[in-house]
C-alpha positions as CSV (number, residue, x, y, z in Angstrom):
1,X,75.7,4.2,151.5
2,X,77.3,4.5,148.2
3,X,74.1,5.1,146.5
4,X,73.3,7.8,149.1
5,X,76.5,9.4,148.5
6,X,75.8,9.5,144.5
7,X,72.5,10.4,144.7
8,X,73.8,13.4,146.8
9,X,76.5,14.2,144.3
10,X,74.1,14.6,141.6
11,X,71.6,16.9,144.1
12,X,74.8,19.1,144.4
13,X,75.6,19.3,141.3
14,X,72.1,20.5,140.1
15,X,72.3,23.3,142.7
16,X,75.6,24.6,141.5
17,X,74.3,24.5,138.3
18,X,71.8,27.2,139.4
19,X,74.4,29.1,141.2
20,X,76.5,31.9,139.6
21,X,79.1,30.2,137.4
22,X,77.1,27.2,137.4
23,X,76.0,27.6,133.3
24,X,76.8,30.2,130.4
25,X,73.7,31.8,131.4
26,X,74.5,33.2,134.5
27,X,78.5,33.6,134.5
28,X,80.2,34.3,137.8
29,X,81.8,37.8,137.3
30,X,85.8,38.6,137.8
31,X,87.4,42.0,137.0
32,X,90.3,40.3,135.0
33,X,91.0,37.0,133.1
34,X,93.9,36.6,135.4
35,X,91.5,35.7,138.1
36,X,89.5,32.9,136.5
37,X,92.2,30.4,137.4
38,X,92.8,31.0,141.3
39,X,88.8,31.7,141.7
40,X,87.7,28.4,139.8
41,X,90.1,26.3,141.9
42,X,88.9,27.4,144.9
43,X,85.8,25.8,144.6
44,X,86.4,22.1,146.1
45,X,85.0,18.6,144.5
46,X,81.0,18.3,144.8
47,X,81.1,14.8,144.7
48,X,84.3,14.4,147.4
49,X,85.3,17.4,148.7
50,X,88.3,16.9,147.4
51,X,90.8,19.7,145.9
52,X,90.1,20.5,141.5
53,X,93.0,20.7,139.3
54,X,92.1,23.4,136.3
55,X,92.1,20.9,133.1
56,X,91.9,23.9,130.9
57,X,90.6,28.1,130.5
58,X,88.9,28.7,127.5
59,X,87.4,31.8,126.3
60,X,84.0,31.0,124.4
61,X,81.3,33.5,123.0
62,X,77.8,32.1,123.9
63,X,74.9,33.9,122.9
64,X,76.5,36.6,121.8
65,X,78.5,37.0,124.8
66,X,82.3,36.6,125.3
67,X,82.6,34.2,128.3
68,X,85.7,33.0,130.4
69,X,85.1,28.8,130.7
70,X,87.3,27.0,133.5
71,X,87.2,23.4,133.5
72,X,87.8,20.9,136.1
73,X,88.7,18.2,137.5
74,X,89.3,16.5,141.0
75,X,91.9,15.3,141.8
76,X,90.8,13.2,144.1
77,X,87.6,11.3,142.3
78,X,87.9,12.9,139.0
79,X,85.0,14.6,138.7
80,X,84.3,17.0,136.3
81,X,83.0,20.7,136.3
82,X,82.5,23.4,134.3
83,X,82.4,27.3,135.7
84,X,81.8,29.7,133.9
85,X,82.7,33.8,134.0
86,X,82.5,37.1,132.1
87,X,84.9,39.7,132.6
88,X,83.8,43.1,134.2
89,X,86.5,45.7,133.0
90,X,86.9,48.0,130.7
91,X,89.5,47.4,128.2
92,X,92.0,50.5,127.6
93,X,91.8,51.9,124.4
């Protein structure tokens, strides 16, 4: 069973990988940075189901583009995740 439960783990995790927010390529979108944090940790564990804790928000230019990273962790396994977000607002001037 544990293998099972691993070898489902890992199917998830490829899958949100294709999702939005899964890789730098295709960023989940959020109108401000203030909502990375609450929208990241509302994604529970893949592995567990468990709740994340946000282990840190970053802000990282990939390709060219300026990108919102949110790291995490469970807190229950400690499993890790990365999801990724660009910003869709326009900043006053």
């Amino acid at each position: 069973m544990a293998r099972a439960a691993e070898k489902l783990g890992r199917q998830k995790e490829r899958l949100a990988r294709l999702e939005a927010g899964g890789e730098p390529s295709r960023p989940m979108t959020v109108e401000s940075a203030s909502l990375v944090e609450p929208v990241a940790l509302s994604f529970t564990c893949l592995q567990c189901g468990g709740p994340n804790r946000l282990e840190e928000h970053a802000a990282a230019t990939v390709d060219g583009k300026r990108l919102r990273l949110a790291k995490l962790v469970c807190a229950r396994c400690g499993a890790r995740r990365d999801v990724w977000f660009q910003l869709d607002h326009a900043l006053p001037h």
